[in-house]
C-alpha positions in Angstrom: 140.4 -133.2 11.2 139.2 -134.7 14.5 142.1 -135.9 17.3 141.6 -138.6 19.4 143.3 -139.5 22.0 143.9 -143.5 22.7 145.6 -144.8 25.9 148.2 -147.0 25.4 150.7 -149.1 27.4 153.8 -150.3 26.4 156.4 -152.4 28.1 159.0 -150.9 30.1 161.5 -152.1 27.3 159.5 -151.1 24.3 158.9 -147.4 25.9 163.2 -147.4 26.6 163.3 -148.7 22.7 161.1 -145.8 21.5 163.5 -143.2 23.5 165.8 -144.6 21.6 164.6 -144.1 18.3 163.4 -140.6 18.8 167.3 -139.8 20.0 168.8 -141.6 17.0 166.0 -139.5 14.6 166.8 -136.5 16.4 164.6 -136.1 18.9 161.0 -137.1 17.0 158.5 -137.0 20.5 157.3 -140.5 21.2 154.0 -139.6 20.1 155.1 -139.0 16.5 157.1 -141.9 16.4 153.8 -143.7 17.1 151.9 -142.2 15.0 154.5 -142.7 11.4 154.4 -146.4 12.4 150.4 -146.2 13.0 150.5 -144.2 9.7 152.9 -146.7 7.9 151.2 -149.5 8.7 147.9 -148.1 7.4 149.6 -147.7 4.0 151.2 -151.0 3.4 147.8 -153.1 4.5 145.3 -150.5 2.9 144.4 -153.7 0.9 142.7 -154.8 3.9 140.9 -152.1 4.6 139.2 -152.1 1.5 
């Protein structure tokens, strides 16, 4: 596996949204949240990438 790293800006709200989330799924680092929902998204529109 090859990592790459990607910058990426959110908005201040998005970013305070995300803290959020990781808190309330017990303390998942931003970066993971981020990369399930990359993940996820992958899944349900593989059609697309066919």
């Amino acid at each position: 596996m090859i990592d790459v790293q990607i910058n990426l800006k959110l908005t201040i709200k998005q970013l305070d949204q995300l803290g959020d989330l990781s808190t309330a799924m017990g303390n998942v680092s931003k970066s993971n949240l981020i990369r399930i929902a990359i993940t996820e998204y992958i899944i349900k529109y593989k059609d697309l990438l066919d």
